[in-house]
N, C-alpha and C positions, 0 to 999 in steps of 0.2 A: 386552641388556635382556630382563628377562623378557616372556613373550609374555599380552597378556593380550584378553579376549574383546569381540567389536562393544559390547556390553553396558553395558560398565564403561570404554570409551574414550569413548563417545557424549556424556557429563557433561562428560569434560575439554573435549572441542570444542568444547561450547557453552560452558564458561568462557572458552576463547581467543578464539570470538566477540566477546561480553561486552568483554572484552579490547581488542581492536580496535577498541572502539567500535560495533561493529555497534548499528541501530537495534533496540529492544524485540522489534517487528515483527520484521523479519529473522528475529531469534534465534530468536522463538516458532515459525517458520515452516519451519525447517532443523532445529531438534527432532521436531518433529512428522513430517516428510518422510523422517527418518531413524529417527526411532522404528518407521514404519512400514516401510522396510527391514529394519532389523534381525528384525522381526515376522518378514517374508514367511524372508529368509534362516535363522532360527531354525526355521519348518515346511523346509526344506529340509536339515535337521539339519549346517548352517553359522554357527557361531560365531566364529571366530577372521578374523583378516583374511585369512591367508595359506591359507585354505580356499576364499575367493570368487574364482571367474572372470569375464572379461569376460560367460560365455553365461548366468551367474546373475542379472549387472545386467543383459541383456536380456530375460529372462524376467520379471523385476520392471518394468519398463517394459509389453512386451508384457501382462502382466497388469494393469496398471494401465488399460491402454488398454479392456483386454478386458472390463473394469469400467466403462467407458463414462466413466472421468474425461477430462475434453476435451484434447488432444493440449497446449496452451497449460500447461494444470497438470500433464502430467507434463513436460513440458520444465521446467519450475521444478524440480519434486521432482528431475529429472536433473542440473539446477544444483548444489543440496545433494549430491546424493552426489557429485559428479565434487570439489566443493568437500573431502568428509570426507576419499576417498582421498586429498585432495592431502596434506591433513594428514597424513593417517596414515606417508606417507612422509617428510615434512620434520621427523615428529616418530620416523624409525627403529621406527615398528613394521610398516612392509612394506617391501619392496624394489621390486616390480614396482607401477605401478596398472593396477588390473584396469578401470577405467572408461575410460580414456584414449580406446579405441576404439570405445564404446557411443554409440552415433548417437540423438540428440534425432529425434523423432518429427515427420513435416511439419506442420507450421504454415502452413496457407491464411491469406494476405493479406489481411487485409478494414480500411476504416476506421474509427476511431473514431464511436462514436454518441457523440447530444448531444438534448438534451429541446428544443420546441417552445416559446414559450412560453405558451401553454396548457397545456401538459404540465403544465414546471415550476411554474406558478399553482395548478394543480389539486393539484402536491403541495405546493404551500404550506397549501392550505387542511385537509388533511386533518391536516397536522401540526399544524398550529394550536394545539391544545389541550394538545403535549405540548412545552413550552417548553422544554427539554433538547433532545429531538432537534431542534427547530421551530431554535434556534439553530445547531446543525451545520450542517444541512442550508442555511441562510444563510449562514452562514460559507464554507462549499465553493464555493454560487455567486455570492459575490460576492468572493472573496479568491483562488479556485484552491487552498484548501489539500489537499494529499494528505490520506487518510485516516490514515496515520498520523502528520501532521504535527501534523493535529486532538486524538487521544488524547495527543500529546505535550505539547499545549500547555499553559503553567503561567500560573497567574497572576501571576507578577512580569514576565510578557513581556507582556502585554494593556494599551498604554500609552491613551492616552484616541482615539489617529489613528490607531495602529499598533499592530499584532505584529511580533512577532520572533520569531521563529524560530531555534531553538538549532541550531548544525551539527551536523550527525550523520553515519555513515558519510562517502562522498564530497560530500555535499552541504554548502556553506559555510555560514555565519550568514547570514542576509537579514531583510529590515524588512518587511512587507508594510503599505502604507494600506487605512485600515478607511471605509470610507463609512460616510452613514447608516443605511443597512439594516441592515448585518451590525454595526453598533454600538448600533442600538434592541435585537436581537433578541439581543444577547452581555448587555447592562445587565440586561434583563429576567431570562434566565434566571441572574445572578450574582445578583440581587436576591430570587431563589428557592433558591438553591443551598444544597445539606444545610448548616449548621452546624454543620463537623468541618475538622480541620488536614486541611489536604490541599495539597502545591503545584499539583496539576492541574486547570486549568479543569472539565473534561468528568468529574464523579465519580459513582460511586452512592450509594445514602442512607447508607452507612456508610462512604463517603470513598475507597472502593480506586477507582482511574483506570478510565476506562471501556476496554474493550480494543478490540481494531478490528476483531474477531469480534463482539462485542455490537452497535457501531456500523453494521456492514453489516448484521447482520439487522436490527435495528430500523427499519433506513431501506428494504431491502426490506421488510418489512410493508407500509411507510406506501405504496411503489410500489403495492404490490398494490392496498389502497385507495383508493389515487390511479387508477385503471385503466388505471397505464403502467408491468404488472408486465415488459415486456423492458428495460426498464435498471436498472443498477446504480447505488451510490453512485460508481463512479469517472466514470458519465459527467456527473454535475453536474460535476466536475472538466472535462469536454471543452465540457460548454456557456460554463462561466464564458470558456473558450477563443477559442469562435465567436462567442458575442454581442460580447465585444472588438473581436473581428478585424472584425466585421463592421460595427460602429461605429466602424473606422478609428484604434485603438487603437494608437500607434509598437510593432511588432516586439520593441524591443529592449526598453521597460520590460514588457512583456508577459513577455519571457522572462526578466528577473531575477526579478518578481511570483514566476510559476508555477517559479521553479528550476531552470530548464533549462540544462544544462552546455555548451548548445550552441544556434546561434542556430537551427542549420540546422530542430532537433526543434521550435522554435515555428512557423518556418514551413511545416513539414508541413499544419496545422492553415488555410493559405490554402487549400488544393483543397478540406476540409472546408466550409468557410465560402463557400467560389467567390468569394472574394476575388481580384483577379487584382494588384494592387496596394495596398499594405500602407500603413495609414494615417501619421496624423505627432502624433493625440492623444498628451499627455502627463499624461492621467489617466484611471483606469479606471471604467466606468461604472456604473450602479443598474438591475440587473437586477429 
């Protein structure tokens, strides 16, 4: 097989992605994380695969670090490339992987945050006026959806009690129940929605899906204005979690709701909450 450069392999890998079913997210994610290798390795005047060594994807790591991106984001970015070499051998354009032995950077322990509700109210209100994000951000805490599960959503899954949610990568199809909240504040903003074909719930005024980079900024904004700029959008995801747990919410529909492959990762989420025994409600609550 001809040999050809990082450059021009990097397309096919994300097709294979694609391929796989890889989630949108994912894909955009492992693009991006490798487009930016391939960058750093190209100033290193490294193009080919069988030019890079294990001490080139360390210097790419240690640089990254050195750039103050937090030890969390280049373990990811080291996910993607440990993930391209793999390819690049199963698809015979290297022999050796040069990654195999390039060590993820420590990752300090810390728990998940989760908003107050004061907090959360406070960034209710600020959202208020912007019925698009005002419905996300309702949707997350009172359904648990991932941010990318949000941009994924279409509207032939938005039934009048429930979503659904399409399987994607390893995670199966699930139903999720929609309460009042998160079903005034989805009515409202579909009753405003552009007036363009689009399958996707979440769209901009010309119809393209809103992506889960646009999503999180927006919603940090509204934090900052809210003046609870140290969380993110994934911890409305950790609050939907705790207000649950804490209202004695059964474990087990908690963790099909939130799509956990495992019962063990919902109840992590007890020492969060100081939960010390795990309720037997068999419906989730209005946050």
């Amino acid at each position: 097989m001809a040999q050809e450069a990082l450059k021009l392999l990097l397309p096919k890998f994300v097709d294979s992605l694609k391929e796989k079913g890889r989630s949108p997210s994912t894909v955009l994610a492992y693009r991006a994380d490798l487009e930016q290798l391939v960058a750093f390795l190209r100033g290193k005047n490294k193009a080919m695969p069988e030019d890079i060594a294990s001490a080139d994807l360390e210097s790419f790591r240690d640089t990254l670090l050195a750039e103050k991106y937090t030890p969390k984001s280049v373990s990811r970015k080291l996910n993607a490339v440990k993930t391209f070499f793999r390819w690049l051998i199963a698809e015979n354009h290297l022999a050796k992987d040069p990654s195999i032995n390039v060590a993820h950077p420590k990752i300090e322990s810390s728990l998940p945050k989760f908003l107050s509700q004061i907090e959360y109210r406070a960034l209710r209100d600020v959202v208020r006026a912007d019925i698009r994000i005002a419905a996300i951000v309702e949707i997350i805490l009172q359904t648990g959806l991932r941010i990318s599960e949000v941009a994924a959503l279409k509207t032939d899954n938005v039934k009048d009690s429930t979503l659904k949610i399409e399987a994607y990568a390893t995670q199966p199809e699930r139903t999720i129940p929609l309460n009042k909240p998160a079903k005034d504040s989805l009515e409202a903003y579909m009753a405003n929605r552009p007036k363009v074909p689009s399958p996707y719930v979440f769209i901009s005024k010309n119809g393209k899906p809103l992506a889960v980079r646009n999503i999180r900024a927006a919603i940090d904004r509204y934090m900052q204005r809210a003046e609870v700029p140290n969380y993110s959008v994934n911890d409305l995801r950790t609050t939907f979690m705790v207000e649950n747990i804490k209202s004695g919410v059964d474990l087990v529909l908690l963790s099909q709701v939130a799509g956990h492959k495992r019962l063990s990762t919902t109840e992590r989420y007890l020492e969060l909450a100081k939960v010390t025994e795990p309720g037997k409600r068999q419906s989730l609550i209005e946050l």
